[in-house]
C-alpha positions as CSV (number, residue, x, y, z in Angstrom):
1,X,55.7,115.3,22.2
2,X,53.8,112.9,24.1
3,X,49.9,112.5,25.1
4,X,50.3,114.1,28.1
5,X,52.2,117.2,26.5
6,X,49.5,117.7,24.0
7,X,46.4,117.7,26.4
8,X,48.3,119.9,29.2
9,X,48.7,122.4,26.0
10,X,45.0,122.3,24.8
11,X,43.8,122.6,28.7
12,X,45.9,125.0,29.2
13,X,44.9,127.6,25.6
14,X,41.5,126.3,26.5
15,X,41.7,127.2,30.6
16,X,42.6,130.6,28.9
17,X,39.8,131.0,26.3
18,X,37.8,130.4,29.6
19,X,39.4,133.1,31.0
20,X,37.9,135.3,28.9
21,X,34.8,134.1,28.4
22,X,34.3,135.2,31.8
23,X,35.6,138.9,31.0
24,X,33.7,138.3,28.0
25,X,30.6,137.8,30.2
26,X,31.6,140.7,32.9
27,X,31.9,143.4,29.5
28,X,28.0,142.2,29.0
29,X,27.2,142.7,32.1
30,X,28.4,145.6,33.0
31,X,26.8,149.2,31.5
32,X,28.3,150.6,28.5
33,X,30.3,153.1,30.3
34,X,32.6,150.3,31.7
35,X,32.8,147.9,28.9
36,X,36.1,148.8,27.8
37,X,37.5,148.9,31.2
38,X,36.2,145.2,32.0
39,X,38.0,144.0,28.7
40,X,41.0,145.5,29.8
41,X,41.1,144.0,32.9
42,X,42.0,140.7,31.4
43,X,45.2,141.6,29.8
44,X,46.6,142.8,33.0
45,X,45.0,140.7,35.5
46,X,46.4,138.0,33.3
47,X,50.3,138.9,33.3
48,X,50.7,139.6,36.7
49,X,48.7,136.7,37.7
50,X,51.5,134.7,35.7
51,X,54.2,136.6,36.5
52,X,52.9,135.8,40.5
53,X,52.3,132.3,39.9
54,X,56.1,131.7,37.7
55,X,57.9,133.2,40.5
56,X,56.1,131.5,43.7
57,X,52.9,130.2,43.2
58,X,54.2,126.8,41.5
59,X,57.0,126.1,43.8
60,X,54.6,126.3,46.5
61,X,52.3,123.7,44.8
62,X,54.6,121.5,43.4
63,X,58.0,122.1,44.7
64,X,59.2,123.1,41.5
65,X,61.0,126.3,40.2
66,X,62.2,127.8,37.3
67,X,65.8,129.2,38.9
68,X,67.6,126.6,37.1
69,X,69.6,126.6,33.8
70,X,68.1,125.6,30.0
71,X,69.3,122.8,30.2
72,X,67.6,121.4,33.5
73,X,64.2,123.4,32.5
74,X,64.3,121.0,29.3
75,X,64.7,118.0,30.8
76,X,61.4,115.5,29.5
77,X,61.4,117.7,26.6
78,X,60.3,120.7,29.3
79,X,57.2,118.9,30.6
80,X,57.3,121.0,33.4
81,X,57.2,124.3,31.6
82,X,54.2,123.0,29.8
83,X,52.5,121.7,33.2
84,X,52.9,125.5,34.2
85,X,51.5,127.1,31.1
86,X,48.3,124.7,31.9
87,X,47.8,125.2,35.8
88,X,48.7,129.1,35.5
89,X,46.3,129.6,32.9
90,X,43.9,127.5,35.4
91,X,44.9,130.0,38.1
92,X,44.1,133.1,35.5
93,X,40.2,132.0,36.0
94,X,40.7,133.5,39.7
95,X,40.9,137.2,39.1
96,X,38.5,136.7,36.3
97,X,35.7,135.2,38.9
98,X,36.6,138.3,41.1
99,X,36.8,141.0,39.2
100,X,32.7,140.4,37.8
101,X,31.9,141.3,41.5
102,X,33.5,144.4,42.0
103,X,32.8,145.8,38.6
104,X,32.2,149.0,38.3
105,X,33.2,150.2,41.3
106,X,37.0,148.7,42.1
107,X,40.2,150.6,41.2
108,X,42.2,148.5,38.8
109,X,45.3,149.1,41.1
110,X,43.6,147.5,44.0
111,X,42.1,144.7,41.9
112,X,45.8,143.3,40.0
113,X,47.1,143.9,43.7
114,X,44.8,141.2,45.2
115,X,44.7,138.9,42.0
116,X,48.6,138.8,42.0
117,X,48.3,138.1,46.1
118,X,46.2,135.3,45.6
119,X,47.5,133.6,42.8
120,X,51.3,133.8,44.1
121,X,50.6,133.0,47.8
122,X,46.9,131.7,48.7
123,X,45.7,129.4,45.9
124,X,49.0,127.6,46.3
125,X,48.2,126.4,49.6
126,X,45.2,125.2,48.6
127,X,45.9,123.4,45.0
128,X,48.6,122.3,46.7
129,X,47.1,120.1,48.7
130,X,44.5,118.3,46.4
131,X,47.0,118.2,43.0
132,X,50.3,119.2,44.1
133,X,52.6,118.3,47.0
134,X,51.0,120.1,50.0
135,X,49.9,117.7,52.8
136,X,47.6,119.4,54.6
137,X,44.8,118.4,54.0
138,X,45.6,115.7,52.0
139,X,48.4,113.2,52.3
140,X,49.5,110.3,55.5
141,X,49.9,113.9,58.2
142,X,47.2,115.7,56.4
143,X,44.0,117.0,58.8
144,X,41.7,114.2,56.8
145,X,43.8,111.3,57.8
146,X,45.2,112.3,61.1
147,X,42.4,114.0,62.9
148,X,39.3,112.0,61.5
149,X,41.2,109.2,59.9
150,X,39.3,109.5,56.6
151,X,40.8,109.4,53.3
152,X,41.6,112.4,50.8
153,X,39.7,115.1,49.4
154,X,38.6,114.7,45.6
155,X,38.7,118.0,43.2
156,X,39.8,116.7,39.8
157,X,38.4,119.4,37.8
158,X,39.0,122.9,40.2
159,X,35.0,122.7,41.6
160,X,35.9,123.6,45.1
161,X,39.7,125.1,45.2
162,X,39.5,126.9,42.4
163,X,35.4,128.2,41.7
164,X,34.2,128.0,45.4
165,X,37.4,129.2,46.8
166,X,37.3,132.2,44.0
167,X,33.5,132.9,44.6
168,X,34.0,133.2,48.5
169,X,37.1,135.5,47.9
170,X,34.9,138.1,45.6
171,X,32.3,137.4,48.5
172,X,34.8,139.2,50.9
173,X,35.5,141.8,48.2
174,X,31.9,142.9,48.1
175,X,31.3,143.1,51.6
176,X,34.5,145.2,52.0
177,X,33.4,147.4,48.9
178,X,29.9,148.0,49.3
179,X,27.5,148.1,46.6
180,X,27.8,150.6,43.5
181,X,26.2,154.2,43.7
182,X,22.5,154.0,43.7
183,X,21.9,150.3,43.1
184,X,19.7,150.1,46.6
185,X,17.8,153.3,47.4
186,X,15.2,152.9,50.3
187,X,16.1,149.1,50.5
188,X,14.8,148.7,46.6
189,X,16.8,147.2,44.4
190,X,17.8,149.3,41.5
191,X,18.3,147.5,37.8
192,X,20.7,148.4,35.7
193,X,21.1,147.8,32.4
194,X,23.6,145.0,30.8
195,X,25.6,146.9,27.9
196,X,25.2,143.4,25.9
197,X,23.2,140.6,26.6
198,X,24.4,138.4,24.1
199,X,27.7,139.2,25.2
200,X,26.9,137.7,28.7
201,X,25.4,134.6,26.9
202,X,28.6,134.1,24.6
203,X,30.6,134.1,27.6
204,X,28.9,131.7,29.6
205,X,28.5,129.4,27.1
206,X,32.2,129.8,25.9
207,X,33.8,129.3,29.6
208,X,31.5,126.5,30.3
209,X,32.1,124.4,26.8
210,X,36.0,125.0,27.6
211,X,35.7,123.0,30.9
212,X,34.9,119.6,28.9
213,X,38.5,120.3,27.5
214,X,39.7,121.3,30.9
215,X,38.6,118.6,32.9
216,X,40.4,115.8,30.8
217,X,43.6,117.9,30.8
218,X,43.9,117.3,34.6
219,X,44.6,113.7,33.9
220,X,47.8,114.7,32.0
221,X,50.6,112.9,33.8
222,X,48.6,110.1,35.0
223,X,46.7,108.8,32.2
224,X,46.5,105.4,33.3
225,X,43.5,107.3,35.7
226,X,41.8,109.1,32.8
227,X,38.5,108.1,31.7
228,X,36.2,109.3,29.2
229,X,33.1,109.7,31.5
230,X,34.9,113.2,32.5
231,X,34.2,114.7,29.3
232,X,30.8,113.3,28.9
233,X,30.0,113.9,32.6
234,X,30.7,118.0,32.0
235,X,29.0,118.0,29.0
236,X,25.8,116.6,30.6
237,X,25.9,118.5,33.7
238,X,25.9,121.7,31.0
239,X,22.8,119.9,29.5
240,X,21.4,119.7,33.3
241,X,22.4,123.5,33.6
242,X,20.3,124.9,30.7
243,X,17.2,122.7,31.3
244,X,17.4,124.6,34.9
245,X,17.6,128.0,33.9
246,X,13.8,127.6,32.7
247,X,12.8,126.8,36.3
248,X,12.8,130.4,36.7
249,X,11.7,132.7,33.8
250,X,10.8,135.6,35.7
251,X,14.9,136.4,35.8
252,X,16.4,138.1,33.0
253,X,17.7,135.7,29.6
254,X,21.4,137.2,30.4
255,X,21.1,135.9,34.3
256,X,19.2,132.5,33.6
257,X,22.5,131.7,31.5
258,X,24.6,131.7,34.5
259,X,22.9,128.1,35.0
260,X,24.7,127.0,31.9
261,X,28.2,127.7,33.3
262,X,26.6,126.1,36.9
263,X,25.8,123.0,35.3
264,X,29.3,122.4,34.6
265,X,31.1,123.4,37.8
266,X,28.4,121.4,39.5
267,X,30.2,118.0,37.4
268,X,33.5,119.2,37.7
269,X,34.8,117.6,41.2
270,X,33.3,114.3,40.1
271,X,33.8,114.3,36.8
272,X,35.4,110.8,36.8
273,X,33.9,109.0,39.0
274,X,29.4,110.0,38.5
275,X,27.2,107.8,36.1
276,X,26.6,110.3,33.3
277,X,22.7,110.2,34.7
278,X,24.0,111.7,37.9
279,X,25.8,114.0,36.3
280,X,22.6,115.3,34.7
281,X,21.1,115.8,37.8
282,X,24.0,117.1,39.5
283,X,24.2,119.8,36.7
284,X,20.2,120.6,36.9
285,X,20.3,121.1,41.3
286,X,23.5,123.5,40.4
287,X,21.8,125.7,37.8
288,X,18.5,126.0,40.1
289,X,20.8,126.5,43.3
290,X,22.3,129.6,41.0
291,X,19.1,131.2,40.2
292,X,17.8,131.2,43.6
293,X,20.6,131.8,45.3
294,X,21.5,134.8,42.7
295,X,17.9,136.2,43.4
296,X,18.1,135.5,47.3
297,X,21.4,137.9,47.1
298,X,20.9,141.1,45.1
299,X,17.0,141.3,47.1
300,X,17.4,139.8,50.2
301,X,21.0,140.0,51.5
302,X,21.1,143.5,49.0
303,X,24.8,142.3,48.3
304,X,26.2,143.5,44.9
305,X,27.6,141.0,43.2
306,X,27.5,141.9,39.6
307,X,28.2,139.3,37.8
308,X,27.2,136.5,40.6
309,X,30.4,135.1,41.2
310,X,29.3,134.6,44.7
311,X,26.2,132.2,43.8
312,X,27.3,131.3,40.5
313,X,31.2,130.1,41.8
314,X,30.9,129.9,45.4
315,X,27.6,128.6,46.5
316,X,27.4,126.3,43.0
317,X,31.3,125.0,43.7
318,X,30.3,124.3,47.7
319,X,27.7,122.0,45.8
320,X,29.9,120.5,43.2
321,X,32.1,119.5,46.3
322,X,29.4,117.6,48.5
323,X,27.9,116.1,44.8
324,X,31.4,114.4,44.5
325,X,30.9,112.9,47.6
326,X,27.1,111.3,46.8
327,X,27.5,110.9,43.2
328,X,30.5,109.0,42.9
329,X,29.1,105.9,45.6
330,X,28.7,102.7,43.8
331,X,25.1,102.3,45.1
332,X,24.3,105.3,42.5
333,X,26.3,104.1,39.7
334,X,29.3,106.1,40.8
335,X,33.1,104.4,40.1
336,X,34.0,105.3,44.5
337,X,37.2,105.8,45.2
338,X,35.4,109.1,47.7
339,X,34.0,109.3,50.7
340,X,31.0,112.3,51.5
341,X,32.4,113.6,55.0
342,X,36.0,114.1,53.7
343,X,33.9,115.8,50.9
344,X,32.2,118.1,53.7
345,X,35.3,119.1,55.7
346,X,37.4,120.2,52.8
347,X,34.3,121.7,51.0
348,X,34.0,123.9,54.4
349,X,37.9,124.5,54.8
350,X,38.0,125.8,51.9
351,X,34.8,128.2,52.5
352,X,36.5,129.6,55.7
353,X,39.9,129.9,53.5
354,X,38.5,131.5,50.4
355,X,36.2,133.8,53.2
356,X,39.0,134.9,55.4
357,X,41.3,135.4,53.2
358,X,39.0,137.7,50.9
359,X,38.0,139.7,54.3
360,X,41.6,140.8,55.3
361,X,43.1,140.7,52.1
362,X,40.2,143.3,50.8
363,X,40.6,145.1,53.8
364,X,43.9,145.6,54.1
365,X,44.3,146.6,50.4
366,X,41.3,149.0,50.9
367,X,43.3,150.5,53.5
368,X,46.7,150.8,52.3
369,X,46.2,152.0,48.4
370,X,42.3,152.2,48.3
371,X,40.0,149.9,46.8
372,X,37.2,152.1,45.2
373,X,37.2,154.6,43.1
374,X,35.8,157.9,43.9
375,X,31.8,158.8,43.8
376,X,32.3,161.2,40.9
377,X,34.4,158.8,38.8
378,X,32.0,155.8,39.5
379,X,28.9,158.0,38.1
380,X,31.3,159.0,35.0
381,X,32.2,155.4,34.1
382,X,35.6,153.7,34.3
383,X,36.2,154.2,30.8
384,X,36.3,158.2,30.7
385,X,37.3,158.3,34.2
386,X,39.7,155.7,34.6
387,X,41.1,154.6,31.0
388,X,40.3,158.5,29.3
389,X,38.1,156.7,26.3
390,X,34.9,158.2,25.6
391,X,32.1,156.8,24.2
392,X,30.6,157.8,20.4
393,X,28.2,159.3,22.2
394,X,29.9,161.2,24.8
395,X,32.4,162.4,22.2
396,X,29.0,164.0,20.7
397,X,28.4,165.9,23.6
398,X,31.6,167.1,24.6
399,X,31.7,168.5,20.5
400,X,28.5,170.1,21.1
């Protein structure tokens, strides 16, 4: 096994690790009557995610299939295969951004429906396109070169087609869903309670400390192009992220600790080419961009997103996009090799992608199987409703 083999297999165990940190996170945020239920979800939302992405997802991205015999799916020792275990498990992180928005209140029907959609079809065309063979964007007839002659769109760690596309997916999903029972009454916001905080904590911490590992991974096949300052850079932009979440104390410990995990996806379209001091920086704007814009959207836009995704993934990825394009400039230590307005357009394609495609697909799943579950099962909980388990306590009750 060469070097490239062994990093695509620890990016890819540690892309799913990340995974379920995010679950992980979701469990804690969610109330203790749909803990269970938000654990669960990563099971299934995993396999048929996989399943999606083995049968058409990575043939769209990279022109490769698995339809062939042993003996072709070996060939380079089956690099392939292990290139697939690594970007699939990448491609799991979507339906784990998603789901934290619509918790509580999404059918788990409607929600492996979408994530198997998006991983199979949409993502492609839009990984495609910055890693894979899609031109696009990208490439000699791509939209960057042929309509505004400018050169490609830099990604290398998943910043904007994988976080910001995901966050402004689950943005659709919440404006198709609504918010849960009761959470605005009279225009007030309603707290609820997390079921573990530390949960939430763990989980942040735990996704973001995976995407150091990560980030290097994406270098496998091409490691004449990696460089240790990708590592480093994450790391630092974490460090940037967790000096931020004390800019605003007056928001719960389990939300300021989103600004960990922003710190890092800030760093992560850059990561090889920002001086580690910019990286910093870049991870302190992201985890003060997050806490605002968290705040700015559960009281003033009254959106329910419960675990953020939107702000957190979304707004904090659109950042980590346009950072890549001013951090990696010479003139502030930065190794070039990007340019800020082809940073802008795809940054904004991929808004309107990740947007429209979260509207209609949303919609049109709300309308053919239903997306939300009914009023009655929502107040019960998912996990006597939905999954039949009761709680110590509510096994009391029901005895007495």
């Amino acid at each position: 096994m060469d070097i490239n083999m062994l990093f695509l297999l620890i990016g890819g165990i540690l892309a799913l690790i990340a995974a379920f940190g995010l679950f992980m996170k979701q469990a804690g945020t969610v109330r203790k009557k749909n803990t269970i239920t938000a654990l669960s979800l990563f099971p299934l939302s995993w396999v048929f995610s996989v399943l999606g992405y083995f049968l058409v997802g990575f043939a769209i991205s990279y022109g490769y299939h698995f339809f062939s015999s042993g003996e072709a799916l070996n060939a380079d020792q089956g690099y392939q295969s292990l290139r697939f275990f690594f970007l699939s498990s990448l491609a799991c992180l979507i339906p784990a951004i998603i789901s934290g928005s619509l918790a509580e209140r999404a059918t788990l029907k409607g929600q492996i429906i979408t994530s198997t959609i998006l991983v199979a079809l949409i993502y492609p065309l839009l990984e495609g396109t910055v890693w894979g063979n899609l031109v696009w964007l990208n490439g000699r007839t791509g939209i960057l070169k042929e309509w505004f002659n400018l050169p490609g769109f830099h990604d290398l760690g998943g910043a904007v087609i994988l976080n910001l596309f995901a966050g402004f997916v689950a943005l659709g999903g919440v404006l198709v869903l609504g918010p849960r029972l009761e959470r605005y009454i009279k225009g007030k916001v309603q707290e609820s309670t997390p079921s573990s905080p530390v949960l939430v904590g763990i989980g942040n911490w735990i996704t973001a400390l995976c995407l150091i590992g990560i980030v290097f991974a994406r270098f496998s096949g091409d490691m004449n192009k990696a460089t240790a300052l990708a590592p480093m850079n994450v790391l630092l932009g974490i460090a940037g992220g967790t000096i931020a979440q004390f800019v605003l104390l007056k928001e719960e410990w389990h939300i300021r600790q989103g600004a960990v995990l922003a710190g890092a996806i800030s760093v992560l379209g850059g990561a090889d080419a920002f001086h580690p001091l910019f990286a910093l920086v870049a991870g302190f704007i992201g985890g003060v961009i997050f806490l605002f814009a968290n705040r700015w959207t559960v009281h003033k836009l009254k959106l329910d997103d419960v675990c953020g995704a939107w702000p957190l993934h979304g707004l904090v990825g659109a950042w980590g996009g346009i950072a890549t394009g001013i951090g990696g400039y010479s003139f502030l230590g930065g190794l070039g090799g990007v340019n800020i307005l082809s940073q802008l357009i795809g940054t904004l394609i991929a808004t309107i992608l990740g947007l429209g495609f979260g509207l209609m697909l949303f919609f049109l799943v709300s309308l053919a199987t239903g997306l939300r579950i009914k009023h009655e099962a929502e107040k019960l909980g998912m996990d006597l409703s939905v999954l039949k388990i009761a709680l110590p306590e509510e096994m009391k009750k029901k005895q007495g």
